[in-house]
C-alpha positions in Angstrom: 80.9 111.8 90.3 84.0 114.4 90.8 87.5 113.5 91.4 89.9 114.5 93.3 91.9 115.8 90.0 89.6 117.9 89.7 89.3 119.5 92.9 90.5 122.2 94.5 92.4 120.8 98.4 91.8 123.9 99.9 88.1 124.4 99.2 87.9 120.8 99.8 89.0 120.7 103.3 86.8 123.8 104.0 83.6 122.2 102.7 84.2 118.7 105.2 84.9 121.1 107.5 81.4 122.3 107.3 79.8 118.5 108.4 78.7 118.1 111.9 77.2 115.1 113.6 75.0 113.0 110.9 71.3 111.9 110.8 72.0 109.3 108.1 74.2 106.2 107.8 75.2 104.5 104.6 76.0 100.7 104.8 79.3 99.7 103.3 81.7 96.6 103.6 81.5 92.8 103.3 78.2 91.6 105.7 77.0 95.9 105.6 78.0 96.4 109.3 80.3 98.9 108.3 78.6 102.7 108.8 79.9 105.8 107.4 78.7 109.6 108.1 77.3 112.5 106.1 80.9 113.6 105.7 82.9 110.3 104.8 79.8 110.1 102.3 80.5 113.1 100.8 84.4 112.5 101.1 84.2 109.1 98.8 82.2 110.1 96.6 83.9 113.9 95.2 87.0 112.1 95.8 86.1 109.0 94.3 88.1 107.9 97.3 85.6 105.1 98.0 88.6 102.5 98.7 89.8 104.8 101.6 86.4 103.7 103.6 86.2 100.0 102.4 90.3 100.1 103.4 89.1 100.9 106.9 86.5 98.4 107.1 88.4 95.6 105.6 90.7 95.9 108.4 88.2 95.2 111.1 88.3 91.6 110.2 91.8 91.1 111.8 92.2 90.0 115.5 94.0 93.2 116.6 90.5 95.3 116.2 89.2 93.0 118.0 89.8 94.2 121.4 88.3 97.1 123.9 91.3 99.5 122.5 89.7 99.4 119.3 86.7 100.6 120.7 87.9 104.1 119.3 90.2 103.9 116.4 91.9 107.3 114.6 92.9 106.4 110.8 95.7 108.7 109.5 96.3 109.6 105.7 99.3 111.0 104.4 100.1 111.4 100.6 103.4 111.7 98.8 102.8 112.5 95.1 100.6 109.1 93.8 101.6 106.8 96.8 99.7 107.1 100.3 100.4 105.0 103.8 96.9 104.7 106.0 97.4 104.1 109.3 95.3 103.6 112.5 96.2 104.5 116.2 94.2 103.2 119.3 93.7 105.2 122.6 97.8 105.3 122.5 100.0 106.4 119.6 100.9 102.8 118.9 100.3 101.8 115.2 97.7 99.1 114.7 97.9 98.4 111.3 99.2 100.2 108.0 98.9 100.3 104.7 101.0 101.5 101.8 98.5 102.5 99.0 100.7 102.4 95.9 98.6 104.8 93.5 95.9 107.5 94.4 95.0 110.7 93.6 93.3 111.9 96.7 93.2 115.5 97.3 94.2 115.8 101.1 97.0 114.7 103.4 99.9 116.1 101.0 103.5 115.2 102.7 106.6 115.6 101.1 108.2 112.8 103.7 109.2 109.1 101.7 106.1 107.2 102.8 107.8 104.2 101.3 109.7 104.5 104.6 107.0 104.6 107.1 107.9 103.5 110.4 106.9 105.1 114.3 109.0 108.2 114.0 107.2 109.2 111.1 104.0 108.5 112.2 105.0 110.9 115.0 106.0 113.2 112.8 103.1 113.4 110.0 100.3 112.9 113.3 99.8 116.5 113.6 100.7 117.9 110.2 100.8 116.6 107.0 97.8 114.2 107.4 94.2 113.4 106.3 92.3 112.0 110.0 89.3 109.9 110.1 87.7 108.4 112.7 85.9 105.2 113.5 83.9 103.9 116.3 82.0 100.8 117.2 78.5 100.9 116.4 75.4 98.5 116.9 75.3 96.9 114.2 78.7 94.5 115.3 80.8 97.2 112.7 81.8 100.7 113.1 81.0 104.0 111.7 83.7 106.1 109.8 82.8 109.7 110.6 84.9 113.0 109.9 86.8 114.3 113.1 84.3 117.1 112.6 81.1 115.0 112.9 82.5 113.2 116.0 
């Protein structure tokens, strides 16, 4: 297994780039409800960034996903030197739940903004720049899948 040390961001970003739609599914998360694509596959395993998929799922256990909004959820990623905040956004820009990661070495999502300081305006500011995006969407199984905006 690779990690993200080791790998060039910009060749990186190009190769998930190159993931569309996915015929298979790999189980993760407590119960195996959880889904992820192709792409997320891919994604955890050269980055060894397999707590950014398990981060997502753990959330789902929390009332506020829970609801018809979360239906459709986007996860931000955005990462200052060794620290990282995840985020995730409904249909509307309103934060659901976040997460300050406090060491990783992921590849993508570089920011030079203090995440330490995350709050609304910065979520509106990093949203279209400066981010890594997943996505997640209910599935059949009672979970969702995590897919690449790419395979979506």
């Amino acid at each position: 297994m690779a990690t993200s040390a080791k790998i060039n961001p910009v060749e990186f970003a190009h190769a998930l780039q190159g993931f569309r739609g996915s015929e298979t599914f790999e189980r993760i998360g407590v119960g195996r409800r959880h889904l992820v694509s192709e792409g997320v596959k891919y994604l955890v395993e050269q980055a060894g960034a397999y707590w950014l998929a398990e981060a997502i799922a753990s959330h789902q256990m929390w009332p506020t996903f829970r609801c018809e909004a979360a239906d459709f959820q986007c996860w931000f990623l955005a990462v200052n030197g060794s620290r990282t905040v995840l985020w995730c956004e409904f249909k509307t820009t309103v934060i659901a739940a976040r997460q300050l990661v406090p060491y990783t070495d992921f590849p993508l999502g570089g920011t030079t903004e203090d995440i330490t300081r995350f709050d609304e305006k910065m979520a509106t500011r990093l949203r279209s720049r400066d981010t890594f995006k997943l996505f997640a969407a209910r599935n059949q199984l009672g979970g969702i899948t995590i897919m690449l905006p790419s395979e979506y």
